[in-house]
N, C-alpha and C positions, 0 to 999 in steps of 0.2 A: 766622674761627678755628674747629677744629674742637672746642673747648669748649662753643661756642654752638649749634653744629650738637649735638650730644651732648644739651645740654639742651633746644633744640627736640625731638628726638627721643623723648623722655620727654616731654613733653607732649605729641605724636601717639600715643604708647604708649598713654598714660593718655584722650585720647579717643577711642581703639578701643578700650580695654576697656568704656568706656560705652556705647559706642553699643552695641557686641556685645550686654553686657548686655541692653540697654534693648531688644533686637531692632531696631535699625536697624540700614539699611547702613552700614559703618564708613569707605564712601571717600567721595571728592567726586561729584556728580553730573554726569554730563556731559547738556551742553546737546543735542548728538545724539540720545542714548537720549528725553530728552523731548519733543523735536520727533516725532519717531517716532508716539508716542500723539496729540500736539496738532496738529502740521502747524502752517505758517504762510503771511500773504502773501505775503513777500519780506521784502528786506530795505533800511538805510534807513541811509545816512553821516550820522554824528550830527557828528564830528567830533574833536578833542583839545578834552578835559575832565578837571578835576581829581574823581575820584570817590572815594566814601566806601567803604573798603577791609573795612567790615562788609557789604555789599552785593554785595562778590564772593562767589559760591555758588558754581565749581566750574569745571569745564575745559569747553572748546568739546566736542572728542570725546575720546573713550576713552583716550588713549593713557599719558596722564597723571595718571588720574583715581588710580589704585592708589600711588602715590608719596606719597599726601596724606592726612592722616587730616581727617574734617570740617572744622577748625579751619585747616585749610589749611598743618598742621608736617608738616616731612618721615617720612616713612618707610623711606627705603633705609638701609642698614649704614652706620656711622660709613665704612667702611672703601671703599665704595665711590667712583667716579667721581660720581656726584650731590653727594654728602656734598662731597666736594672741591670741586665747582662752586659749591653752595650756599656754601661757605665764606669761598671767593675773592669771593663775590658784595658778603657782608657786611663785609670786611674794604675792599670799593670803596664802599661804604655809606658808611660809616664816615668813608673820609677823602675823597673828594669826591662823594658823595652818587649817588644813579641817576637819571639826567636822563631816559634812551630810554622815552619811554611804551611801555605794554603795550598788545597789542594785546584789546579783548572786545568778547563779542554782549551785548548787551542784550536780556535778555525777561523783561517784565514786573515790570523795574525793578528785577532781579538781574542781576548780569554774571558772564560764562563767558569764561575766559582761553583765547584762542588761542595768546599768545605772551607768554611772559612770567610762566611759574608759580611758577620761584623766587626772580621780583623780590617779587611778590606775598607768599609765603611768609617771605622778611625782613625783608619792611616791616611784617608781621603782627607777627612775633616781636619786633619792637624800638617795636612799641607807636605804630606812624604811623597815624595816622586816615583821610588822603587817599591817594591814588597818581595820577599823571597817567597816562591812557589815552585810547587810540585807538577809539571806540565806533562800533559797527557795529549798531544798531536791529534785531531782528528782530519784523516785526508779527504778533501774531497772528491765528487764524482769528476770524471775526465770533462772538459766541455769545449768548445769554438771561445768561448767569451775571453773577453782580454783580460777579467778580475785572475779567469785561473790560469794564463798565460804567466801572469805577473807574479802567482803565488807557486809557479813551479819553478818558477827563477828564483825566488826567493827560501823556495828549499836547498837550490843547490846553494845558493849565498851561504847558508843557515849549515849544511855540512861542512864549510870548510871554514867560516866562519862563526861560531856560535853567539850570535848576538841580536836580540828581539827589543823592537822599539824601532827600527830605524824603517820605516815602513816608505815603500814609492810606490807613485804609479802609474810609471809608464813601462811598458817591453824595453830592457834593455836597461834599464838604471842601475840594476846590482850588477851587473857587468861592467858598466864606467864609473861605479863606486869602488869597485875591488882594482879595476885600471888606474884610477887616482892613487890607490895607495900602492901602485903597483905589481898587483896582485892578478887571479885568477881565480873564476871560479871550479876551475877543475883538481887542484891541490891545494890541502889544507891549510892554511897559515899559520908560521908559526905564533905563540902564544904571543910574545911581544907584541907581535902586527896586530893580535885581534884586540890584547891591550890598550893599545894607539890609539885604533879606529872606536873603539869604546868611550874612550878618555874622551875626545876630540869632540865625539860625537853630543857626550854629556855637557860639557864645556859650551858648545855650540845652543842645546837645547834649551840651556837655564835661560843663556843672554836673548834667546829669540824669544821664548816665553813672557820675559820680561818685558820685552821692545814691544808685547802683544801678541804673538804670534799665534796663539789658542783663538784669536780672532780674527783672523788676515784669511781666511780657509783654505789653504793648500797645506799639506803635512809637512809636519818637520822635517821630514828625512827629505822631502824634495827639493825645502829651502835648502838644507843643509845642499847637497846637491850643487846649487848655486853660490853653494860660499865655498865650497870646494873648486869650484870651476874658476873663480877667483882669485884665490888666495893661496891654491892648492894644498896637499895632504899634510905637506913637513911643514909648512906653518901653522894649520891649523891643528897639528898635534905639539908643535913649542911655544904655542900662544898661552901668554897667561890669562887666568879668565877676567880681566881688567883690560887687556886687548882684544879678544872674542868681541866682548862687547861691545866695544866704540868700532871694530869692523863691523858688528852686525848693525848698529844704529847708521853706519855710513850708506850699508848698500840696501837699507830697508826699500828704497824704489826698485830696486834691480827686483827683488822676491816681487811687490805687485803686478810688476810686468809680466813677469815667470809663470804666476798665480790666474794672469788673465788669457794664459796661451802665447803670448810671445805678440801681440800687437804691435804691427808698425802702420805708425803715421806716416805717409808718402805727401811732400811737400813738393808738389811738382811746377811751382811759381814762385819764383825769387822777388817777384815784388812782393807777394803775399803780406799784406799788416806792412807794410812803407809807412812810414811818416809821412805826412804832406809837405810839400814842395819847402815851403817856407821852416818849417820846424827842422827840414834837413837840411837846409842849407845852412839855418843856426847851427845846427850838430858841426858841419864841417867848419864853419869857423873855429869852434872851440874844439874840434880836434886839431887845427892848426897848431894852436897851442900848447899842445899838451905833449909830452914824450911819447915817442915812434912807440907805435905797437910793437911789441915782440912775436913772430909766430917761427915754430920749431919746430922741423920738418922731419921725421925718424924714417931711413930708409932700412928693409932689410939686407937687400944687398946696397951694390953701390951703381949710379949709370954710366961707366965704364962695361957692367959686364949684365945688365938685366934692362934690357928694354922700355918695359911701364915703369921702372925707375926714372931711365930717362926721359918718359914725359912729362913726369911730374918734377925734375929739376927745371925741364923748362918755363914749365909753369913758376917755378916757383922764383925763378929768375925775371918771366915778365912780370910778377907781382913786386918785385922789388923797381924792377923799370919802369909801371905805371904808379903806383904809389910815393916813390921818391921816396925824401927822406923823413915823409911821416910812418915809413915800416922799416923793421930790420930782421930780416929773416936769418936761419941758420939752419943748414942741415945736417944730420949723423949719418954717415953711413953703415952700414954691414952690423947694424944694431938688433941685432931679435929678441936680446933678453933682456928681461924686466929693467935693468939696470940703465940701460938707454931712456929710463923716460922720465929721467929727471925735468920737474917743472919748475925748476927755480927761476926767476925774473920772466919768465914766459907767458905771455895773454894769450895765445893759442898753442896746442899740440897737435900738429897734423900725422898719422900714419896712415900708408897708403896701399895696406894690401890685410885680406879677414885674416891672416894666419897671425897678422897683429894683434887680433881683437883683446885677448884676452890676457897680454901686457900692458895694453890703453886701459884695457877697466881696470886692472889691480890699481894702476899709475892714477887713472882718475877717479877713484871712490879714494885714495890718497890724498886728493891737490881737489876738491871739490870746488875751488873757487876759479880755476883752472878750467876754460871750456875744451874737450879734446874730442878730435872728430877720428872716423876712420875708413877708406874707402874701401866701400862694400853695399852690398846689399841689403834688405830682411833680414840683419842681425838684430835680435830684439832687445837692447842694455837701456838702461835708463839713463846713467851715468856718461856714457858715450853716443854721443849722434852718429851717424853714418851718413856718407856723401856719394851718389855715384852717377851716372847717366842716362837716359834710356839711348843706350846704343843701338838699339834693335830701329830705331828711326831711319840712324843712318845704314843700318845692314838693309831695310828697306828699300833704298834706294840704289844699294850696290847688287842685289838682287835684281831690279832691272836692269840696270845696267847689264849684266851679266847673262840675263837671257836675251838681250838684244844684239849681245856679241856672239851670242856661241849658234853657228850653223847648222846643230845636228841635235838641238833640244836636248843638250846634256851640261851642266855644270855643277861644279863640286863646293864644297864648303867642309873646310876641317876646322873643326871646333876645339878649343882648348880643355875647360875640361867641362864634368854636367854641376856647373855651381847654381846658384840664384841667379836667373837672368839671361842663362846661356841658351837656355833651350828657346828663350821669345825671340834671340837674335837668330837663332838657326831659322825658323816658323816664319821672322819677317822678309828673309832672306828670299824664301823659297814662297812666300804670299805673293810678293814685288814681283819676282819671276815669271810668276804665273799673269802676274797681270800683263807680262809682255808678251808671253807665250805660255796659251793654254796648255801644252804639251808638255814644256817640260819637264825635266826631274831633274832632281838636287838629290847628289850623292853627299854622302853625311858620314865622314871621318872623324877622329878625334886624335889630337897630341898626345895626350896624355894617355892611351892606349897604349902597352909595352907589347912589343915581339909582333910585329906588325909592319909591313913597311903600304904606307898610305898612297903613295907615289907611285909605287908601280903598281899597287891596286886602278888609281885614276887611270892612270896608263891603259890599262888594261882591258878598259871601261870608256876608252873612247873620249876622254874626258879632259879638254883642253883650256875651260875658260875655270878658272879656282880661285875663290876666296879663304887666301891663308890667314896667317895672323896679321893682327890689326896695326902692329909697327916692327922695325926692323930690330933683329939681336944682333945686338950690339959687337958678342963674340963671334958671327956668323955675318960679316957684312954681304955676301955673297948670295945669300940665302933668300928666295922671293918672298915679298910678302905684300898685304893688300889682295887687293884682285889684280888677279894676272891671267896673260893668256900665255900658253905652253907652245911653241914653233914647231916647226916638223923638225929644224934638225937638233933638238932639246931646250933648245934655249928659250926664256922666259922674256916678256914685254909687261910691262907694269902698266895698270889701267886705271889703278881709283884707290884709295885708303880711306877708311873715316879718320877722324882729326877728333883730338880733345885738345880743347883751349881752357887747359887745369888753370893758366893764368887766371883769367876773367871768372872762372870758379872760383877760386882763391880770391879773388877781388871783392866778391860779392859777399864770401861769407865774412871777409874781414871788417866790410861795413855793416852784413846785418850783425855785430856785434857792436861795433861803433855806436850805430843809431839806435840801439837797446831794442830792432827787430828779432834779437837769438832772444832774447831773455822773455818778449809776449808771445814769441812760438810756444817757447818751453810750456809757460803756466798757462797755452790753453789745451795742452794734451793731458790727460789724467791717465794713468796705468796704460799707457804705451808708450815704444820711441821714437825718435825722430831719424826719417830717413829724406834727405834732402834725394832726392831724383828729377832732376832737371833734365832738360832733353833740347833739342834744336832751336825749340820756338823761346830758349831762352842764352842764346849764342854762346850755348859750350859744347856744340857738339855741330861738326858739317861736316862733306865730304869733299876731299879735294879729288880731280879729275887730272890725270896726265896729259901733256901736252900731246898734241896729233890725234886727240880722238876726233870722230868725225863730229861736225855741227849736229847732225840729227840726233846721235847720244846724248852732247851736250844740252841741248835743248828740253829734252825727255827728260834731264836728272834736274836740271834748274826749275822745270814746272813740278817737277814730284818735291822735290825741295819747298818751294815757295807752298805748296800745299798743306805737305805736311808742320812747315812753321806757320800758319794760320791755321792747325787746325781741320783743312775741309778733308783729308783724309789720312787716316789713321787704321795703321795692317789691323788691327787686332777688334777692327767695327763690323757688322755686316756678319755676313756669313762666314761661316769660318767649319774647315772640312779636317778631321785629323784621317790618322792613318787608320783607325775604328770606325770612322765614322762622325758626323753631324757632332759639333761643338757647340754652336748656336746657327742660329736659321738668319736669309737674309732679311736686312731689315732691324736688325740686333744692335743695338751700341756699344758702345765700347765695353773689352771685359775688364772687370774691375784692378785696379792698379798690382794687389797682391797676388792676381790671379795669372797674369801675368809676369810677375816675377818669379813666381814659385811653378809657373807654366812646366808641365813634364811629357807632356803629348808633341807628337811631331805631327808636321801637315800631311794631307793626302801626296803630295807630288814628290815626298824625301823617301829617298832608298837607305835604309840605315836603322840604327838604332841608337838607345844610349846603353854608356859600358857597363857590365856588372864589376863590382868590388874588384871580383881574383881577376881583372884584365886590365887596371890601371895601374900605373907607377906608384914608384914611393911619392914625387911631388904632385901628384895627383889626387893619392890618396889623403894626403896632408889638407889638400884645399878643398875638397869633399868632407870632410872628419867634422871642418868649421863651416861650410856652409854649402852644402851637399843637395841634389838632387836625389840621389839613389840611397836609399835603406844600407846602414854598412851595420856589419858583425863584429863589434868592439873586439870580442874574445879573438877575431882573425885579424885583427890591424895588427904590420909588422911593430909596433910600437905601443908602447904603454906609458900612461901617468901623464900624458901631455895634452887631455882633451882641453876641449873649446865651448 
């Protein structure tokens, strides 16, 4: 009908005046003029396939390109022979549908119609999502650039998977897309699997669309990404598309985050946004009143047998001993799976390790009323806050410590594994060090290294003053930990540990909930999350000293202490030297909070390095996977379908 032609044409009107505006070109691109600049291999019969009709970009060559306004609505006069054509087209639509695929080139995972521009153009205007077409591959030139990094991953995707529309783009996505569904890109899948991931993926794109998602600017296939990371694969292929959607309207904050790079807010003052004196002490009257907070502590193991467990029961034990019986805490143990996080009757959910992260999020884009935190670092969810410490303050000071004991300018630090954060604690370690003795060097171990023995390397190496792990294993009571120093006749002397006082953390965050300080953080971060990192100068983090150290030690770590909790010096201000070379110059201030967490460089004075993928353990690999330093090869993790 030419009514419909008429009002397509107002919509080509009205997106040439945009584009003109905007300074773009106001027609379709043809696939010619850009081969021209890019050149290609050849070309490659894909075959007849149903493709997603958002994904058509424009005409093979020139001919047709001016007929089109971007949006792919006509352009020529009501009155002309086009218009008529187009008319008759839609009016064949209509009563028995367009069977004859179209004929297009594929590049780069855009198609260009050769044949077929005003089938395209009415299946546009009457709001069809697919189109069947005749796909002709065209490869392009080899390059450095990450667009054809992404687009040769995406062919092998595409050989064992045949499925177009689910577009990423980062190195590495269709590799933890095909691990989701527990799959590979190196063998076909069977028809069912690519079924599934088909289904799922359509299901997922109606409800984002809907929610807006043609406006949020990051592509579907990346959000989807993110709801798979969630929700993972076997639900979101049993989900009916009435559930899709109230999941996808839940975790709509998780995608803007996703969409802005992963930004985190670093809150590193727990007064930050206090009430005044008076309006809090109202507060705490009238939480006298009121019924005990509930906070629910999810452990994955239990502290009987994992150490950072049992610091956080202790905490969570003097949260109940400072609070009284305005809290009532509870904790699960040896909980990993989803099923532990129920939030019934519960005002807080605490977990306390990133390999939780992504049973907190399913559980809290669930219970959205429900605040639930989780400790860790630069995990970027919207849904879940993260809580952790700048420990690298107190490794600061255990570093001097450490060169002030050791007589032959050598001490060691075996690091657990390279997550967010580890490498600032190694860096301030060995900064501190230095400030007590320019000479020395920091030997640089790790736990989490397999087929290795770390001990008799130190040995080996001269190496008697060692910063092990930061608390005792619980199934190893024997085993040193802390900084120690090693005797001639093997035996070990304990000299210093840092301390987490998770109580008074726990304390803090349960009032800034009380006093409605959680709830004006939240609404003044827009598409980023909240990461409470707190550090010394807010007394959740010191170092305790063993008895019989000499007064001169002591004195040295209580002025570096008193310092560093005011502020007047801070490892990572100033000059800062890596093992390449010049970092920042002296004179520099502080490096910025993320810069520092995500820190991957070691100082000039560390013998060491950090581990590649094929050298660490299974639990190593696991806490690397969720919040990693080092680049990993999804296709080589002994595991699959369990990312983070």
């Amino acid at each position: 009908m030419l009514d419909d032609y008429r009002k397509a044409r107002k919509l080509a009107m009205k997106q040439l005046q945009v584009d003109v505006a905007a300074g773009r070109y106001p027609y379709l691109p043809a696939l010619d003029d850009i081969l021209k600049g890019e050149g290609c291999q050849g070309e490659i019969p894909v075959g007849t396939t149903e493709i997603d009709i958002s994904l058509i970009a424009g005409t093979r060559t020139r001919g047709r390109q001016n007929s089109f306004s971007t949006n792919f609505m006509p352009l020529p006069e009501a009155t002309s022979e086009f218009a008529m054509k187009w008319s008759d087209l839609i009016d064949s639509q209509r009563e028995e549908g367009i069977r004859d695929p179209v004929l297009v080139y594929e590049f780069f995972q855009r198609f260009y119609v050769q044949e077929g521009n005003k089938r395209v153009s009415v299946l546009r205007y009457l709001g069809q999502p697919t189109i069947s077409a005749q796909v002709i591959r065209v490869v392009p030139m080899p390059s450095d650039s990450k667009a054809y990094r992404v687009y040769q991953e995406f062919m092998r995707f595409y050989s064992v998977a045949p499925i177009y529309g689910i577009v990423l783009s980062e190195e590495g996505s269709y590799a933890k897309l095909a691990a989701f569904a527990g799959r590979t890109l190196d063998e076909p899948w069977p028809d069912d699997a690519v079924h599934d991931l088909r289904s799922a993926f359509d299901s997922f794109l109606v409800a984002f669309n809907k929610q807006g998602g043609e406006r949020l600017g990051m592509s579907s296939g990346d959000a989807f990404l993110v709801y798979l990371k969630i929700f993972g694969f076997t639900q979101a292929v049993s989900s009916l598309p009435s559930e899709v959607a109230r999941h996808v309207e839940r975790i709509w904050d998780e995608f803007i985050v996703a969409r802005d790079g992963g930004k985190v807010a670093y809150l590193e003052d727990p007064a930050a946004g206090k009430k005044p004196v008076i309006g809090e002490l109202k507060r705490l009257v009238e939480v006298a009143t009121l019924k005990p907070f509930r906070v629910s502590f999810i452990y994955e193991k239990s502290p009987e047998t994992d150490g950072w467990c049992a610091l956080h029961e202790k905490g969570r034990l003097k949260l109940e001993q400072r609070l009284g019986t305005t809290v009532v805490t509870r904790a699960y143990e040896n909980r990993a799976e989803d099923d532990a996080f129920d939030a019934a009757g519960t005002d807080l959910v605490v977990t306390i390790a990133p390999t939780q992260m992504r049973a907190c999020l399913r559980a809290a884009v669930t219970n959205p009323e429900v605040p639930f935190i989780n400790c860790s670092v630069s995990l970027s969810h919207s849904a879940v806050r993260t809580f952790s410490g700048r420990l690298y303050e107190a490794k600061f000071l255990l570093g001097a410590l450490a060169a002030s004991m050791a007589d032959n300018h050598r001490v060691g630090y075996v690091a657990e594994t390279p997550v967010f954060g580890s490498v600032s604690e190694i860096n301030a370690f060995a900064i501190g060090a230095a400030m007590v003795d320019p000479k020395v060097t920091v030997f640089l171990k790790w736990f989490s290294a397999k087929d290795y023995d770390w001990k008799r390397e130190l040995a080996e190496a001269d190496v008697r003053i060692i910063s092990a792990r930061d608390y005792a294993d619980p199934t190893q009571p024997d085993e040193p930990w802390g900084l120690y120093r090693v005797e001639d006749d093997g035996s070990t002397t304990h000299l210093a540990e840092p301390i987490w006082k998770w109580g008074r953390y726990y304390r803090l965050i349960v009032q800034s909930i009380r006093n409605q300080t959680w709830k004006r953080q939240g609404a003044s971060v827009s598409g980023a999350s909240l990461n409470y990192w707190w550090g010394m100068s807010a007394g959740v983090l010191d170092v305790a000293l063993a008895e019989g150290l000499p007064y001169g030690q002591r004195t040295l770590i209580e002025i570096l202490r008193q310092s560093i909790q005011t502020h007047r010096i801070d490892p990572f201000a100033g000059e800062l030297m890596s093992q390449e070379g010049i970092v920042q110059v002296d004179g520099a201030g502080r490096l910025p909070s993320e810069d520092i967490v995500r820190m991957s460089w070691l100082n000039a004075n560390v013998v060491g390095r950090l581990p590649e993928q094929r050298e660490l353990s299974w639990d190593g690999l696991e806490k690397v996977e969720v919040s990693g330093l080092i680049p990993l090869d999804v296709e080589k993790l002994p595991h699959k379908g369990t990312l983070s």
